[in-house]
C-alpha positions as a Markdown table, in Angstrom:
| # | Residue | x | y | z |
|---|---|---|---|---|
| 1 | Unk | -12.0 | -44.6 | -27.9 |
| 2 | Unk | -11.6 | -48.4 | -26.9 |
| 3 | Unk | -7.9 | -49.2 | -26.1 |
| 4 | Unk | -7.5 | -53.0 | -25.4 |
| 5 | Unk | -3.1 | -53.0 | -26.1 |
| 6 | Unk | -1.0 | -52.6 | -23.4 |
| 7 | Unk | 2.5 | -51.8 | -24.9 |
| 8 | Unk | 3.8 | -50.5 | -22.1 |
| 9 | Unk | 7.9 | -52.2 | -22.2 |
| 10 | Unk | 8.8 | -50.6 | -19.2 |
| 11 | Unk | 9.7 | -46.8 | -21.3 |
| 12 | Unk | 7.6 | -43.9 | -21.5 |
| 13 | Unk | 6.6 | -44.4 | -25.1 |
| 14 | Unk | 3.4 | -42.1 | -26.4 |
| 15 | Unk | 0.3 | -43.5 | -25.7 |
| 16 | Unk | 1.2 | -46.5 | -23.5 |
| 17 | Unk | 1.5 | -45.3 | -20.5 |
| 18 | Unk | -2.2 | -46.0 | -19.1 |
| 19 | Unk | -1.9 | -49.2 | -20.4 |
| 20 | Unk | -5.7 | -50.8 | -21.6 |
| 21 | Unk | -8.1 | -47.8 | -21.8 |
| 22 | Unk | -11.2 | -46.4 | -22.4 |
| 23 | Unk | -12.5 | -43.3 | -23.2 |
| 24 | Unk | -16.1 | -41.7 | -23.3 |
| 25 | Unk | -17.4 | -38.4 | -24.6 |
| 26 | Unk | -20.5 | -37.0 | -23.6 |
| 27 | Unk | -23.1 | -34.2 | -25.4 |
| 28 | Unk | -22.0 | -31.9 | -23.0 |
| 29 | Unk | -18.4 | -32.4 | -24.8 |
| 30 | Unk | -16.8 | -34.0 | -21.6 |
| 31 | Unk | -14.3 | -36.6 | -22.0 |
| 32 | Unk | -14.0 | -39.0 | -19.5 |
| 33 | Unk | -10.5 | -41.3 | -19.6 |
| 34 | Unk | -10.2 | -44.8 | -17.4 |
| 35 | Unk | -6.3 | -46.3 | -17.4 |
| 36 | Unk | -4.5 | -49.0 | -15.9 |
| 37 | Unk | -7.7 | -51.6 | -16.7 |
| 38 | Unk | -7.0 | -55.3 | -16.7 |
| 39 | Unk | -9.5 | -55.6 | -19.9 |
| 40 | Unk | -12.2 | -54.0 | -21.5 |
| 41 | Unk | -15.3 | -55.5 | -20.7 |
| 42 | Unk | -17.5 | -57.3 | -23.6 |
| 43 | Unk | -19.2 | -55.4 | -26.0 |
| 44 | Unk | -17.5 | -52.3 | -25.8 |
| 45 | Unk | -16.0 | -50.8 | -28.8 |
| 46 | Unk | -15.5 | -47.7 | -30.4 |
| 47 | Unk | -18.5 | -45.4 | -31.2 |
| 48 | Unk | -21.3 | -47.6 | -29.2 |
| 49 | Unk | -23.3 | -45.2 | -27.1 |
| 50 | Unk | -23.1 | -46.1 | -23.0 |
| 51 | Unk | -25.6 | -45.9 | -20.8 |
| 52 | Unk | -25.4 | -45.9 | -17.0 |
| 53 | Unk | -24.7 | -48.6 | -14.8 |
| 54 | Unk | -23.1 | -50.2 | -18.2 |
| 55 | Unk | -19.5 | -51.6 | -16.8 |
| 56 | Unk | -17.0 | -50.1 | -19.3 |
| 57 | Unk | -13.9 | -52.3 | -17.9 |
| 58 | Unk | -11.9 | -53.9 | -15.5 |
| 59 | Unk | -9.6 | -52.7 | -12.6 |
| 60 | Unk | -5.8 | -53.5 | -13.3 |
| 61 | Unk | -2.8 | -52.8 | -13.6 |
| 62 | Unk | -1.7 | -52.2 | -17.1 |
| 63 | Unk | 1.0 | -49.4 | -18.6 |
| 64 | Unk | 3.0 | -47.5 | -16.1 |
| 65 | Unk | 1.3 | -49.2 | -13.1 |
| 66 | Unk | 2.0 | -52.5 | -14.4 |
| 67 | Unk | 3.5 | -54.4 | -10.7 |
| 68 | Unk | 1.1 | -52.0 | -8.5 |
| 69 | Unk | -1.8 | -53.2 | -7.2 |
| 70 | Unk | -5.0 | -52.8 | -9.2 |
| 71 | Unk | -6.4 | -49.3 | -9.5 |
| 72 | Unk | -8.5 | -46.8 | -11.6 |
| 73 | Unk | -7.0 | -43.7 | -13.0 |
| 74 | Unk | -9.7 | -41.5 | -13.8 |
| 75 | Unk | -9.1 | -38.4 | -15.6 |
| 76 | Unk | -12.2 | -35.5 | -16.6 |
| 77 | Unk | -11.8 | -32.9 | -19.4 |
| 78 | Unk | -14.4 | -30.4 | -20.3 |
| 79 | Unk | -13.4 | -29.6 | -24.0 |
| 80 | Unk | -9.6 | -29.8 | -23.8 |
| 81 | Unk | -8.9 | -28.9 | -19.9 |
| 82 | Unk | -8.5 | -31.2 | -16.9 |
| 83 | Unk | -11.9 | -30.6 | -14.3 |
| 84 | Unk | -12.0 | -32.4 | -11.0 |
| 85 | Unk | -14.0 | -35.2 | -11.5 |
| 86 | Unk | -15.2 | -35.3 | -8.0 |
| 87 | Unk | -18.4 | -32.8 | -8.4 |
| 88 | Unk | -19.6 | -34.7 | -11.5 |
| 89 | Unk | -19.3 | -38.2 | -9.2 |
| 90 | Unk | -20.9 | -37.0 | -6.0 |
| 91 | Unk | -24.0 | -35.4 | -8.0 |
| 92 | Unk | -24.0 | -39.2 | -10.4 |
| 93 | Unk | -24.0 | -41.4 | -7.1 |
| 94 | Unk | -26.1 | -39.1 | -5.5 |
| 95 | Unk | -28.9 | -39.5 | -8.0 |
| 96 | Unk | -28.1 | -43.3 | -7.8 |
């Protein structure tokens, strides 16, 4: 799921809030969720298959955060509940 509008008037409205997104889901049914992106980068769209290394988007400040100063929120569900992300990042970059 490839968000590139950033509604976001300053409201809590559904959907808005993390601004310019990107989503990713994975064969092991994981969803991964980046907000607050300044823009998606080229190329991506909804239902291309990602490969590693491949830059998804940009840091920002979009949605909710709009007026912050740029940052990532990353959020990890395995089927429908939150899961730290950090075990799944340190065992990624430690392959890397």
């Amino acid at each position: 799921n490839v968000d590139v509008t950033d509604t976001w008037g300053g409201e809590a409205a559904s959907g808005d809030l993390g601004g310019i997104t990107v989503s990713l889901r994975t064969s092991a049914d994981e969803r991964w969720y980046f907000a607050h992106l300044d823009r998606v980068a080229s190329g991506i769209e909804e239902g291309l298959e990602v490969t590693a290394g491949q830059p998804l988007g940009y840091v920002g400040d979009s949605g909710n955060a709009r007026g912050t100063p740029p940052h990532l929120h990353l959020s990890r569900f395995v089927g429908d509940i939150a899961a730290n992300p950090y075990h799944a990042l340190a065992v990624a970059c430690a392959d890397g």
